[in-house]
C-alpha positions as CSV (number, residue, x, y, z in Angstrom):
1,X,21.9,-23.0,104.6
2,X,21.6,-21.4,101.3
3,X,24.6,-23.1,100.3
4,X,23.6,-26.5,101.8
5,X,21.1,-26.3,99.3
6,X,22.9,-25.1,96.5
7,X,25.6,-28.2,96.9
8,X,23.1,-30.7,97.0
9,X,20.8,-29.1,94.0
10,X,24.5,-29.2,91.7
11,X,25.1,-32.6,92.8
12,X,21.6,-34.2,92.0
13,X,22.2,-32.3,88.4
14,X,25.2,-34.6,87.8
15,X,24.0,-37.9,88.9
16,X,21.1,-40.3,87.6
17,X,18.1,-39.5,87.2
18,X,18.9,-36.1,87.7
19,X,21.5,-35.3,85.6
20,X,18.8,-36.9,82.2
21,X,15.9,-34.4,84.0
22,X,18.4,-31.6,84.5
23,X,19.5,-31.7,80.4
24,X,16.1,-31.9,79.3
25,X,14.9,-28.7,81.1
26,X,18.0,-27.3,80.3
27,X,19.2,-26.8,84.0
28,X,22.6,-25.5,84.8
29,X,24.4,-25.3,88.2
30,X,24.2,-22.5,90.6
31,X,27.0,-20.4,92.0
32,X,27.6,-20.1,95.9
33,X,26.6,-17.0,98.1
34,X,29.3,-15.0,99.1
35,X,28.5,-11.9,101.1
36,X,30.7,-8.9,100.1
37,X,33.5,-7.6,102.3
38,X,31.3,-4.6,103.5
39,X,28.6,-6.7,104.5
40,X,30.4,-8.6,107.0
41,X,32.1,-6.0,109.6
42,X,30.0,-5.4,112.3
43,X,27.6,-2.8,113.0
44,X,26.9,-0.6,115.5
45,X,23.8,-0.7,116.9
46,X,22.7,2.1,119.6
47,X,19.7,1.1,121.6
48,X,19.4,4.0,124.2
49,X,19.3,6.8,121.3
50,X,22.9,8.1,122.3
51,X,22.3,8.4,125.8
């Protein structure tokens, strides 16, 4: 979703209007989110308190 976003805020930037709105305030485009290696293994979750 975040990225979504971030796509189409870089793309309005470069075109008409945007792109004249985007120099004036001095707007630059934003990187993508990439989650780190660590965040993305799984994790254990133990409901039962090790029962």
């Amino acid at each position: 979703m975040y990225n979504d976003t971030v796509t189409k805020y870089n793309e309005n930037i470069k075109m008409f209007p945007g792109n004249i709105i985007a120099n004036f305030f001095n707007f630059s485009e934003e990187k993508f989110f990439k989650a780190d290696e660590k965040a993305s293994n799984n994790i254990n979750i133990d409901f039962y308190g090790g029962k």
